[in-house]
Each structure stands twice: as structure tokens, then as C-alpha cells.
C-alpha positions, 0 to 999 in steps of 0.5 A: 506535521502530523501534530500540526494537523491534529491541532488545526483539524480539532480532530482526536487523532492517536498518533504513533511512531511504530512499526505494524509488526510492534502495532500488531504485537500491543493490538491484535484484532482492534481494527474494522479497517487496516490499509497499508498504501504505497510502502510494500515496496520500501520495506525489508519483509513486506510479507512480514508486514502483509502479516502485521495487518492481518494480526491487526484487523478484526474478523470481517475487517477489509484490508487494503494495500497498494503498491508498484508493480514489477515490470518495463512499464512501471519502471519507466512510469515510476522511476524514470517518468515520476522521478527523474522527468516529472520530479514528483519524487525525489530520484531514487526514492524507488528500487525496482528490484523492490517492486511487487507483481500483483501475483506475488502480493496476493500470495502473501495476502492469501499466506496470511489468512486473508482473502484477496476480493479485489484488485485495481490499477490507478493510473496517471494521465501527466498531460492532465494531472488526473489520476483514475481508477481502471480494473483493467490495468495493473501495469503500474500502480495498483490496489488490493482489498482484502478480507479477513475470513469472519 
């Protein structure tokens, strides 16, 4: 799919399959940007790759990772809501043991050298369709942006 996107876009884009600790190892420090969007809560270690995309980004880069948080609410949005009334995912595409409070996330952030500038939560409304951005609620899914001290 990604292939197809390249050659519809007419976009030059460098497509890998890798993990972002093997990215890390080839290319520390190549990037002004690094995100890492909804996949913490699907890996192993995701301290490890919390690590990765520090290694990855430049002095000065932002970096920015999102996730699902760890708690009654998000379990009834995220698994219950998104997969098994709503059907946005397939059941079971979430373990909530898996799910990261926003304390634990921006431990690992400032255990990598980073600097935690900002968090947001992104709710859905289901009657709407709409997702918005709110500081205020970090209930369920949520946003970090990181800075990697110059």
C-alpha cells in the first residue's frame, strides 16, 4: 500500500520496514522531527522505543508520541466502545494492561534525555464523527510533544 501511495502521490518517499531501535542504531541524530503515534501501547518495551526516537532526533528536534490511557474510562472508549460497539477496530486489537498513564509516558520521555513541553488529549464525539483536540482531558487518548535539549 505504501508503494501504491508513492507512485500515485509522485512523492520521493524512503520507505523502511525496521524497528526504530535498528533505525536508531543506522541513523542517530538525523532527524528535526521523530513521531511515534498510537503504537506504545502495542510494543513490548515502549521505554526501548521511547529511547529510539531520542537517539533519532537531532539537538533541538521535537518529538511527539501519542497513546491510550490507563484507566476505567479509556477501557470503556477504547475496547469496549471503538471495538466491540462501534467497530472501528478489530476486537482485540487492544490489551489494556498495555495502556500508558500519561505519568508513566513522560517518566520514559524525561528517562530518555527529553523534555516533556506539552500534553493534549483527543477526544471523539461518536454522535458527530469529530475528533477534537482538549488540554483538559487526557482521560483517553492523548498527545506528548518532546524536546531534545539542544
Amino acid at each position: 500500500m505504501a508503494r501504491l501511495h508513492q507512485q500515485e502521490s509522485g512523492v520521493a518517499v524512503d520507505y523502511l520496514q525496521t524497528t526504530a531501535e535498528e533505525l536508531a542504531a543506522a541513523r542517530p541524530g538525523s532527524f528535526d522531527i521523530v513521531c511515534c503515534l498510537e503504537m506504545h501501547e502495542h510494543v513490548p518495551d515502549p521505554c526501548s522505543v521511547i529511547g529510539a526516537c531520542a537517539a533519532l532526533a537531532r539537538p533541538g528536534a521535537s518529538l511527539y508520541f501519542s497513546t491510550i490511557n490507563r484507566n476505567p474510562k479509556a477501557f470503556v472508549f477504547a475496547i469496549v466502545g471503538a471495538e466491540h460497539i462501534l467497530r472501528l477496530l478489530p476486537a482485540g486489537t487492544h490489551d489494556y494492561a498495555k495502556f500508558i498513564r500519561p505519568s508513566e509516558l513522560a517518566g520514559w520521555i524525561r528517562a530518555a534525555g527529553l523534555t516533556v513541553e506539552g500534553m493534549t488529549g483527543l477526544t471523539y464525539n461518536p454522535l458527530t464523527g469529530v475528533y477534537r483536540l482538549n488540554p483538559r482531558d487526557v482521560s483517553v487518548n492523548y498527545m506528548v510533544r518532546a524536546v531534545k535539549p539542544a
